[in-house]
N, C-alpha and C positions, 0 to 999 in steps of 0.2 A: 170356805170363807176367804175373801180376798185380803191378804195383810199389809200395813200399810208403810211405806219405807219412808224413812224420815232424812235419809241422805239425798245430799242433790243430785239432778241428774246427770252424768256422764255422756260427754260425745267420742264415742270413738274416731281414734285417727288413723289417718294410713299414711304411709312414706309419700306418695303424691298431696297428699293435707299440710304438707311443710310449712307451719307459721313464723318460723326462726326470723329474727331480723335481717340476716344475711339476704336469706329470699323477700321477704316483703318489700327492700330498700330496691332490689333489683326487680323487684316488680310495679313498686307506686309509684307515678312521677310525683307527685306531693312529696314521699317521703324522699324520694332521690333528691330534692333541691334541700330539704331539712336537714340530709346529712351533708350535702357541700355547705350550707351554713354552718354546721358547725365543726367541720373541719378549717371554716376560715375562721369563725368566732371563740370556738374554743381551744385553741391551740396558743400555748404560752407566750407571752412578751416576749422577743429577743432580750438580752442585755440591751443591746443597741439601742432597742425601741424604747427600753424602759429610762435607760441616762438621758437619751433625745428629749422623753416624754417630763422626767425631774427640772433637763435645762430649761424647758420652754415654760415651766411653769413658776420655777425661781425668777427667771425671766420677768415676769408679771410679779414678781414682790410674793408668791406664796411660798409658803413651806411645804416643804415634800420629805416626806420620811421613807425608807425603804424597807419592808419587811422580805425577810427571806422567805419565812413561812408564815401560814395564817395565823398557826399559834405565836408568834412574836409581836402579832398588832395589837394584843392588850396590853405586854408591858410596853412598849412604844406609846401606848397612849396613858399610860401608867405615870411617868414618867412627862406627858404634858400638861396632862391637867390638875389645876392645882387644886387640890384640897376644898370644898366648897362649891366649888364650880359647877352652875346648872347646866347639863347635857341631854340631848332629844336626838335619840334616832327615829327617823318618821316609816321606818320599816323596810329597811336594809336587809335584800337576800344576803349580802356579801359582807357584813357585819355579823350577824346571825350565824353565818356559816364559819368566820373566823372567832366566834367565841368575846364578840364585843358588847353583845344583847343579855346574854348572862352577864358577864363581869359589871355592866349596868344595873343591875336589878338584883344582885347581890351584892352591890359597893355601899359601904355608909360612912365613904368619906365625899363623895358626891351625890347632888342633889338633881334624881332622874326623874323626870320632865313627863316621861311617858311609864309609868311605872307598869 
């Protein structure tokens, strides 16, 4: 009687099947141009860039606050907004990821827009 296996099935590999990123990046020209992208896009602000980037936008009359780290951009924003204030993130990866979309939707001293 043939029985019946309820696990998925398995591909065996062999040392010339190497799927590691290392080799696919040296093998796909797609992915070769997605890593020079993000070695130019994901590579940190200099200082430089980032004072350049505060002066130019003081410059123009805005405020520019500095966080060190992502966890410092809630009380930095803590600390601006006052009390009552209606706030709308329209869906910020880079809010979300520094912990600004919770602090929203758990605050009840502001009034969040997109709950």
């Amino acid at each position: 009687q043939p029985t019946t296996n309820n696990h998925r099935p398995t591909r065996m590999t062999h040392a010339s099947d190497d799927q590691s990123a290392k080799v696919l990046l040296a093998k796909d020209e797609k992915l070769k141009e997605t890593a020079k992208l993000r070695e130019k896009y994901f590579t940190p602000a200099s200082d430089a860039d980032i004072e350049a980037c505060k002066k130019a936008l003081e410059a123009k009359k805005h405020g520019c606050y500095i966080a060190e780290t992502a966890k410092d951009v809630v009380g930095i924003l803590e600390k601006l907004i006052p009390e009552g204030s209606s706030v709308y993130n329209a869906g910020s990866t880079t809010l979300t990821d520094c912990g600004v979309t919770d602090w929203m939707k758990g605050n009840k001293k502001i009034v969040n827009l997109k709950p």
